[in-house]
N, C-alpha and C positions, 0 to 999 in steps of 0.2 A: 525664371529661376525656380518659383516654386513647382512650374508642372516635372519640372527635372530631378526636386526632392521628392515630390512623390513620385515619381516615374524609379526613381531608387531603392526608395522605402519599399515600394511592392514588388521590386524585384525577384523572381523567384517564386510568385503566389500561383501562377497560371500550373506550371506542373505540379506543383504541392496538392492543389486541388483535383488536380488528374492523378497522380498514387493514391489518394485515399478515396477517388470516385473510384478507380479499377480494382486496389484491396478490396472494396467493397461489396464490387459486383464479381469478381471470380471467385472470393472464399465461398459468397452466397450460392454461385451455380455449385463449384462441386460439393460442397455439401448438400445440394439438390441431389445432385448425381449420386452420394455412396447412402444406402437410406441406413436406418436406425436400426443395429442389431439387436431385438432384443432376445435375450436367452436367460434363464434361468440359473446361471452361474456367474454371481457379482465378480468374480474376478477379470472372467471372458468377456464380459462385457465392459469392463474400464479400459482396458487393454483397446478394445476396438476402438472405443471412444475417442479417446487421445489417438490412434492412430490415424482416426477419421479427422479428427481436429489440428492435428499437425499438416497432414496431406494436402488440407485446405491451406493453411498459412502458407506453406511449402509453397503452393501453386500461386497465392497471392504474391509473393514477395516477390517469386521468379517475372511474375507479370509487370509489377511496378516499381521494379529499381530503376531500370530505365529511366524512369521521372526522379526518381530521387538523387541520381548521379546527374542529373539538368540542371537538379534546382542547387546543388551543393555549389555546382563549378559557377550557376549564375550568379549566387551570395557573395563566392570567393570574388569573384573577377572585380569586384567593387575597390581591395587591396589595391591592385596594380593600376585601376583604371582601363581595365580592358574594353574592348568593344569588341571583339568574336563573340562573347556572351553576353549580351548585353539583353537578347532574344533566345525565342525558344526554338524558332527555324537558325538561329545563327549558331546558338549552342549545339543543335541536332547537326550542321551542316560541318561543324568543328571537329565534333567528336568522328564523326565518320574519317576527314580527311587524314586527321592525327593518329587514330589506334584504331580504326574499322569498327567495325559491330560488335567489337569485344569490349569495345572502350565504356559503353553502356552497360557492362556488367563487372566494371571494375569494384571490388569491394563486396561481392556476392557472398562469397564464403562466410565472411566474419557475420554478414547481414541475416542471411540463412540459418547460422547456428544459435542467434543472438534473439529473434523471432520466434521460430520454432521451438528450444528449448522453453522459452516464458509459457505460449501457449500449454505444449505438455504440462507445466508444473499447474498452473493455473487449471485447466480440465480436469487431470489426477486429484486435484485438493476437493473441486467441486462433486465429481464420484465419489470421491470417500467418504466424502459429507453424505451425499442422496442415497448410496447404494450400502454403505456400510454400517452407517450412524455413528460416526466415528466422534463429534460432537459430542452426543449423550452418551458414548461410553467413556467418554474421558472425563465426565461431571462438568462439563462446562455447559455455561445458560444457556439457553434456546436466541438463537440469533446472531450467534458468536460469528457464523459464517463470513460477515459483510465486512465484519472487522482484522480478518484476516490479512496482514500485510504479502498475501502472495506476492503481487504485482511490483509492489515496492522492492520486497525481497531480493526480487530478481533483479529487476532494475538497476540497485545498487551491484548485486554480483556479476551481472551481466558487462556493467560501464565502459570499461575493457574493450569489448568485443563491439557497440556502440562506437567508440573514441578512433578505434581502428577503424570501420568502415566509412567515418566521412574522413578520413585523412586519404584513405585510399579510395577514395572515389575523385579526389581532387588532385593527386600524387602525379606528375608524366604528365601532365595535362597543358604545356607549353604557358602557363602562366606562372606572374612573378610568386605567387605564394608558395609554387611550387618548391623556389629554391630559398626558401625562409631555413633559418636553422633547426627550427622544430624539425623541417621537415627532412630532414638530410637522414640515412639508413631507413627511410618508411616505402619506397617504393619497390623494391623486389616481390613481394608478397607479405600475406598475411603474417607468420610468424616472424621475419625480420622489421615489421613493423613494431610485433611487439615487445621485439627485444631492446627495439631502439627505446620506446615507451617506456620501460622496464630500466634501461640502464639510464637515462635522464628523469627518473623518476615523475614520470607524468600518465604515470596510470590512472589518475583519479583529474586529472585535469578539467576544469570547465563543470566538475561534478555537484560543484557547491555553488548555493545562490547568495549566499552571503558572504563569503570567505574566499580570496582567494589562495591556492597554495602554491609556492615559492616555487620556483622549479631552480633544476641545476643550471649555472652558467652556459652557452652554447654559444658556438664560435663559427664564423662563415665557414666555409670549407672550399676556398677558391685555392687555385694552381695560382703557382710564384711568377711576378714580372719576369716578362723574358731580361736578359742583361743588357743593358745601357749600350749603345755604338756609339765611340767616339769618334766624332768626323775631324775628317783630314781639312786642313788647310786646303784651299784650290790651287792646282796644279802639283798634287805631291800625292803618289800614284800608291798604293798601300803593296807591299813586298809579302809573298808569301813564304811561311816558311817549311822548313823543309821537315 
């Protein structure tokens, strides 16, 4: 019994650590690859930067969603008590039979724009500081840099976009969470996910570590019993009408 709570408890750990070993090593290669502009007009040069700095994110996420759509549906599958995910050959073997090779890149979009736009803001803030002196012309102290809430910033604005992508990495995915009521309008795509989110108010869902907030009522959404057949007595033969 306990190898089975921890065999649960870690569920999910094997490709977590493979997305952030793969982020790690293809931001590194191609920022290997595109080398450092340097030029003598601070503008031309931010510009490239972040461009060169997004490219990289760009390239990482496309590399390791894959693993991040493994580990979502293995955490889920714990709801139902599934056993298709229970592994990462079983999850891998799952997803191929059910949606093919696309099914590993479910939730890309929200995920894409959700990464890369942080990077950009975060690099842009860092240039302005190095190339501009944007610090010491605004009279703020030497150091102010670190205290900067960029990350958080975003983070909070970004949520959204976060909240949509593991809902729809888990969305179609032949298990029971699938058909939870949260989850009912999230699976067409990105935008009607987040209108679903939007009209049930749960844009901010899961966002607080203290607190949590009340969502709207939500209702199954199953199709009506079929109608009752009243059986006939034996030997009494049912008369069609005309």
């Amino acid at each position: 019994k306990q190898w089975y709570q921890r065999r649960v408890r870690d569920r999910g750990l094997t490709p977590r650590l493979c997305a952030t070993a793969v982020t790690n090593v293809v931001r590194s290669e191609v920022l290997g690859r595109i080398p450092v502009r340097d030029t003598k007009c601070p503008p031309e040069q931010i510009v490239f930067e972040v461009g060169r700095q997004c490219t990289a994110t760009a390239a990482a996420v496309l590399a390791s969603h894959p693993f991040l759509v493994i580990t979502n549906r293995m955490i889920v599958s714990i709801i139902g008590s599934e056993d298709r995910y229970t592994t990462v050959m079983g999850a891998i073997a799952a997803i191929l039979s059910d949606q093919g090779v696309l099914g590993f890149y479910a939730g890309i979009i929200p995920h894409l724009l959700c990464e890369v736009s942080g990077r950009a803001m975060e690099v842009l803030v860092e240039e302005l500081y190095e190339k501009c002196d944007v610090i010491e012309k605004l009279g703020l102290p030497f150091g102010t840099k670190s205290a900067l809430p960029v990350s958080s910033l975003h983070s909070f604005m970004s949520y959204p976009l976060q909240l949509t992508t593991t809902i729809m990495t888990v969305s179609n995915c032949g298990m029971a969470v699938s058909q939870l009521p949260a989850m009912q309008g999230t699976s067409t795509g990105m935008l009607s996910c987040l209108k679903a989110l939007w009209r049930t108010a749960s844009m901010k869902r899961g966002s607080n570590l203290m607190f949590m907030r009340k969502a709207s009522p939500q209702t199954w959404h199953t199709p009506p019993p079929p109608p009752e057949i009243e059986e006939l007595p034996s030997g009494v033969k049912a008369v069609k009408e005309d």
